[in-house]
C-alpha positions in Angstrom: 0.0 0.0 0.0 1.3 3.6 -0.8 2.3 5.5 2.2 0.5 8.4 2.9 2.6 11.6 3.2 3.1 14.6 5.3 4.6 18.0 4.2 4.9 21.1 5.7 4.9 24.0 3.7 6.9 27.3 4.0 5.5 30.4 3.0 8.0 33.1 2.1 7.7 36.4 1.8 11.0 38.6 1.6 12.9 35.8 2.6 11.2 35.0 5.7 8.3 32.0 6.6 5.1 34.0 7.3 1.9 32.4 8.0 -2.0 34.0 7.7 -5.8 33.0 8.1 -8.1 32.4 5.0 -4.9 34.0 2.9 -4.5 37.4 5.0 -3.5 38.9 8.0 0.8 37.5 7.4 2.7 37.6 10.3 6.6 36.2 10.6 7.6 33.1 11.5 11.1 32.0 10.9 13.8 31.1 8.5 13.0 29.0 5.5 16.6 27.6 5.7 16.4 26.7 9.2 12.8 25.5 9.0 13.4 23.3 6.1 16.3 21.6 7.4 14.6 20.7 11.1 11.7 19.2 8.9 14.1 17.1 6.5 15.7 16.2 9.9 12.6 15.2 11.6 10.2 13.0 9.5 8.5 15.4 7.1 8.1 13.5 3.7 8.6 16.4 1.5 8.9 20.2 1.8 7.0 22.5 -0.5 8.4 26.3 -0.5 6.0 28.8 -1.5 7.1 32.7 -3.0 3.9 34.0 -1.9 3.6 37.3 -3.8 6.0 36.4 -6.5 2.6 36.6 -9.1 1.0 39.3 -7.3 4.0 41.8 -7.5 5.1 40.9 -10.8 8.5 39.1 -10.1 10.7 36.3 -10.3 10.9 33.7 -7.5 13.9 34.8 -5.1 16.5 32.1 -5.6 19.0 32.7 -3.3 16.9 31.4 -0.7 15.5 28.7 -2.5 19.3 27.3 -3.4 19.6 27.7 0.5 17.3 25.4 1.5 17.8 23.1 -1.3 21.2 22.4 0.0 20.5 21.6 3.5 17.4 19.1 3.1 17.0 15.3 2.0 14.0 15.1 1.0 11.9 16.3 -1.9 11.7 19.6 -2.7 8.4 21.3 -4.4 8.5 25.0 -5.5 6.4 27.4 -6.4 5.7 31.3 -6.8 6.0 33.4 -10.3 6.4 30.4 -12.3 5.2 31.5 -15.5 7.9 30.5 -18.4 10.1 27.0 -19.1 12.9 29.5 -18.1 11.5 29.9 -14.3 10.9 26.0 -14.3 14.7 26.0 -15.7 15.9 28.3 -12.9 14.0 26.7 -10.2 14.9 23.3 -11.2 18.5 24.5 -11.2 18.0 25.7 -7.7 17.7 21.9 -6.3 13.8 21.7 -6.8 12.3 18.3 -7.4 8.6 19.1 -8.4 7.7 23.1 -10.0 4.3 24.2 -9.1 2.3 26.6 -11.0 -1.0 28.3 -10.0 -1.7 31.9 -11.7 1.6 31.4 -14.8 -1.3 28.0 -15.8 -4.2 30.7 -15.6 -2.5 33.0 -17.4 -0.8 30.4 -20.4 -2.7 27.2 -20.1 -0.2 25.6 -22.1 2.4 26.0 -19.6 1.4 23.0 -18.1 1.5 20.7 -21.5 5.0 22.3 -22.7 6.4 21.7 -18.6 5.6 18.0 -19.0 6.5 17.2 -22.1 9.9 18.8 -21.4 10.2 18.1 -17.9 7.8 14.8 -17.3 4.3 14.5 -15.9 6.3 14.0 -11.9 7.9 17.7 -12.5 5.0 19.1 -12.6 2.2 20.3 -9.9 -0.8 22.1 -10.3 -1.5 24.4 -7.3 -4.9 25.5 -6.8 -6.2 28.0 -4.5 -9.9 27.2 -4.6 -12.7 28.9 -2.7 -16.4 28.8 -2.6 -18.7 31.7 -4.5 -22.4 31.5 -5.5 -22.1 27.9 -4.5 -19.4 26.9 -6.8 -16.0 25.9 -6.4 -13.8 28.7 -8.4 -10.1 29.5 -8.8 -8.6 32.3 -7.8 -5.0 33.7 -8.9 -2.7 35.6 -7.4 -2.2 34.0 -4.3 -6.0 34.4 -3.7 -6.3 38.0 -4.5 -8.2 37.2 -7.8 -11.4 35.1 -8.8 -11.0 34.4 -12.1 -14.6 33.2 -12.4 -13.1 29.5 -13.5 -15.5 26.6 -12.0 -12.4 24.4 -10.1 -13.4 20.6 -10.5 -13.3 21.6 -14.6 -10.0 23.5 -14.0 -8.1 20.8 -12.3 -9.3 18.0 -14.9 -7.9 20.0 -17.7 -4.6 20.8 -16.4 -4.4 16.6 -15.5 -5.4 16.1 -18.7 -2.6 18.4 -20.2 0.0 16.4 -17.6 0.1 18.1 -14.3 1.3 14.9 -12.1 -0.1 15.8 -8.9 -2.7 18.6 -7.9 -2.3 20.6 -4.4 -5.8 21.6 -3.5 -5.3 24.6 -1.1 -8.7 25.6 0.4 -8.9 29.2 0.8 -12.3 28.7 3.4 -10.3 26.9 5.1 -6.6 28.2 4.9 -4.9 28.8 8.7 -8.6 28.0 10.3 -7.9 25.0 12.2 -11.3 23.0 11.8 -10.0 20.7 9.8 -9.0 20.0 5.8 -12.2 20.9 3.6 -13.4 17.3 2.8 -16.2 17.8 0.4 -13.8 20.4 -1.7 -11.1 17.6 -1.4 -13.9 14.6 -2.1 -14.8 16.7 -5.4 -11.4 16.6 -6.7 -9.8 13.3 -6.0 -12.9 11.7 -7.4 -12.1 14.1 -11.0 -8.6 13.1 -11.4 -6.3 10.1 -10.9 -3.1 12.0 -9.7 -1.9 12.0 -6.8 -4.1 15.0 -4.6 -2.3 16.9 -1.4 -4.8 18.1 0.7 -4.2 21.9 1.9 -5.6 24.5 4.3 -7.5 23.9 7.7 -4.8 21.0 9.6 -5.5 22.3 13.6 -4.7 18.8 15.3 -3.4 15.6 14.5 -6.7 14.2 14.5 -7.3 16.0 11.4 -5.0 13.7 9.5 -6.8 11.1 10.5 -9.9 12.0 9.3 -8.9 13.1 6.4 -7.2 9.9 5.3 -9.8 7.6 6.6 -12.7 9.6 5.3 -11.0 10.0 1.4 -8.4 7.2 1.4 -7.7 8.6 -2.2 -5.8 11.6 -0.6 -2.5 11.1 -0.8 -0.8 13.6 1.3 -1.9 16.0 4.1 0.1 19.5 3.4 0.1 22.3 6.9 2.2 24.9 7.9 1.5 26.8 11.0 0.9 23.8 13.2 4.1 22.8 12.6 5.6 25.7 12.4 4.3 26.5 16.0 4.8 23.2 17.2 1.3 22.6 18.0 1.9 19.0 15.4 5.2 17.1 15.6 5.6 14.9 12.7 7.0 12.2 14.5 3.9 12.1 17.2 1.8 12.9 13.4 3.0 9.6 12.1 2.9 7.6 14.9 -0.6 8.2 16.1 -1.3 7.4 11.5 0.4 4.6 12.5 -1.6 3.0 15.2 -4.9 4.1 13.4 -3.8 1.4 10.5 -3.0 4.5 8.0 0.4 3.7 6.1 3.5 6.4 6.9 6.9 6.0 6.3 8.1 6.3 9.9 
């Protein structure tokens, strides 16, 4: 049986982790290079490092901190933030990232995602979507959720599978930095669209949370937090123990 995984996630804004609720309200929490090397070094599955306002200010992805923490961890490495060419998947690649992910460069040039995995490889390539409800619907917004771009999501996500994203991050803006738990029928919705692997994002507030996330959609293959790890409210170890004991598969 697959293991099911556990990432933290780092959010980094001029250089530093920051962490908000429902996408707002950023405060800072540490160094992405210490940060990611105390999760390599203590049971985290993969690391995903996020340049939050690369797309909304119009920039490049800062690599010099990127390169940083690509050094100092052992595990796999997913990046994301103002990827909107081959050349930032180039750079970022170059940088010691494993997986590139793209959210508003795919809305933007929905071709990115075909041309990335031809060149690259289906694996390379991961489909971020910040997803919130409106009217009712499921719709994407850009920008790290500044922007609906009136796009119905479940649709959305099929496509870019279809065009060889190889894994789909579902970040639930309702949810996002909340604490009530991962957004289930969002997460149901998706996983039953595609057959990629699908990292659930946005609401983790206990450990418990994991476990009803896998044992309620056992087609979830990763659980994806940040500030209850960051604040040591989770440790990954006591995470994948407690998996463990409930018969869910980790890699301990």
């Amino acid at each position: 049986m697959i293991t099911k995984r556990i990432i933290p996630c780092l959010d980094v804004r001029n250089g530093r982790v920051v962490k908000g609720t429902n996408f707002q309200g950023l405060r800072d929490v540490s160094s992405p290079v210490e940060l990611g090397k105390y999760y390599s070094d203590n049971g985290a599955d993969e690391l995903v490092f996020y340049d939050i306002t690369a797309s909304a200010e119009g920039r490049k992805l800062f690599t010099d901190i990127l390169t940083q923490v690509a050094s100092t961890i052992f595990i796999p490495l997913t990046v994301g933030g103002g990827i909107n060419t081959l050349e930032d998947f180039d750079r970022v690649l170059k940088c010691g990232a494993d997986k590139v992910s793209v959210n508003s460069g795919a809305i933007r040039n929905p071709d990115l995602v075909h041309d990335a995995a031809r060149l690259y490889g289906d694996q390379c390539v991961v489909l971020s979507a910040d997803v919130k409800r409106v009217d009712g619907q499921f719709r994407v917004f850009a920008k790290g959720g500044r922007e609906d771009t009136g796009m119905e999501a479940i649709s959305w996500v099929k496509k870019c599978v279809s065009n060889g994203a190889g894994e789909v991050v579902l970040n639930s803006i309702d949810t996002d930095g909340v604490k009530g738990g991962f957004d289930l029928p969002m997460l149901e919705a998706v996983s039953e669209a595609v057959d990629v692997p699908v990292i659930a994002s946005g609401g983790a507030g206990c450990m418990e949370d994991f476990v009803t996330l896998f044992e309620a959609l056992p087609k979830v293959d990763a659980g994806l937090a940040a500030s209850i790890f960051h604040f040591g409210q989770v440790k990954i170890p006591e995470l994948k123990q407690l998996l463990s004991e409930k018969n869910i598969p980790v890699r301990l």
